[in-house]
N, C-alpha and C positions, 0 to 999 in steps of 0.2 A: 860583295856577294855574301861574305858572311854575315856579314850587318841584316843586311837583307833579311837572312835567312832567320836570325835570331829574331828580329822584329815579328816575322812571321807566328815563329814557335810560340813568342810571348802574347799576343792578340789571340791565337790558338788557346793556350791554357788558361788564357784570362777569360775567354767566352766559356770554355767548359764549365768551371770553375761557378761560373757564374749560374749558367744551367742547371746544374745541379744543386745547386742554389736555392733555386729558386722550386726545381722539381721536388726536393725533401719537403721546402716550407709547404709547397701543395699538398703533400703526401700526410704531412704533419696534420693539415688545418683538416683535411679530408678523413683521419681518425677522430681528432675532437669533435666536429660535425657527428660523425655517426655517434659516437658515445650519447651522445643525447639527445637522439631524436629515435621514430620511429624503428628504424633499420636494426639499432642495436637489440641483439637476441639472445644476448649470452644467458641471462635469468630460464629464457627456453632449452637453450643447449643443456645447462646445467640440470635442469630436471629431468629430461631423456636420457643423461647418464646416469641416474639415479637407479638403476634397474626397475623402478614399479610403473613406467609404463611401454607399449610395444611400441615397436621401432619396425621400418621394412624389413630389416631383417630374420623381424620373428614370422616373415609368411611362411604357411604351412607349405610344403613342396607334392602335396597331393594334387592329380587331375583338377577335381571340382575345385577346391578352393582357388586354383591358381585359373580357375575356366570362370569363375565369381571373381576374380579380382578386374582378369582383364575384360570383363562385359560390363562393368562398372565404369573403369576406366575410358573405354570407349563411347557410354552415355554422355559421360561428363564432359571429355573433351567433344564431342558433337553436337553437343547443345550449347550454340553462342549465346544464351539468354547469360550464361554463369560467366563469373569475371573469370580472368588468368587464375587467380588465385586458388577460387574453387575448382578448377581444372586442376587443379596441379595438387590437390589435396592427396595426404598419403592414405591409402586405403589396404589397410591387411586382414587379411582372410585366416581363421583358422577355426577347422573343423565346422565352417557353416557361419561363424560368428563372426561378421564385419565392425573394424575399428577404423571410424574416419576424424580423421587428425589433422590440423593446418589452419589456417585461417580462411576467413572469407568473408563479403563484404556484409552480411545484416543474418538475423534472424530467421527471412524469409531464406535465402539463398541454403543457409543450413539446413533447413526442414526440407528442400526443395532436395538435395542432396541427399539427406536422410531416406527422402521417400523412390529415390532412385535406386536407392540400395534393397530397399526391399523388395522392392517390385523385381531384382532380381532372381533367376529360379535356383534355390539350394540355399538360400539364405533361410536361418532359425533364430540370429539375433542379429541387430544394429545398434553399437557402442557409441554414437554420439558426441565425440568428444572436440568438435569444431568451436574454434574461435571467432568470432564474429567481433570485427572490426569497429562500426555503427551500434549503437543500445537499438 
């Protein structure tokens, strides 16, 4: 029975063993992968800590601006013509002055966005600072 039992325990940590194994070298391969391809962001990260540009957190906590962010928000997410992307664009309001940030798929899509924002009521300026994927 003891034999037995040892056998057992040794098949056991040999599979683990093994699993984990094989789970890091995935985990491994699946950092190299991003380092060099599209996903990696860090050059973006890096410059939103820089303090010179706005982040969500610098939205102004007034009425109107936070009544302008979120009617913005609700354009963009209800028009399926825009990818995920431009859905999901950061949009901060302060004192009437919209800054939209993020990527999205062309030119067009940007401007298409752009002109969403003005068209909403209490906007005085729209900051433009989308990244567009496509030349």
């Amino acid at each position: 029975m003891s034999t037995r039992l040892g056998l057992i325990m040794f098949t056991l940590a040999g599979s683990l063993l093994i699993t984990a194994g094989i789970a890091r070298a995935n985990h491994d391969t699946a950092i190299y992968l991003a380092g060099s391809s599209a996903l990696e962001n860090s050059r973006i990260n890096v410059r939103d800590k820089d303090g010179t540009t706005l982040t969500p957190e610098e939205q102004k906590e007034t009425k109107t601006d936070i009544k302008i962010t979120a009617h913005i928000r609700k354009a963009l997410v209800k028009d399926e013509s825009l990818s995920t992307d431009a859905q999901n664009v950061k949009i901060i309001t302060r004192n009437g002055v919209v800054t939209l940030r993020g990527p999205v798929e062309s030119e067009a899509e940007s401007m298409k966005l752009q002109k969403i924002a003005w068209k909403t009521h209490g906007v005085t300026q729209v900051d433009n600072q989308l990244e567009n994927k496509a030349p």
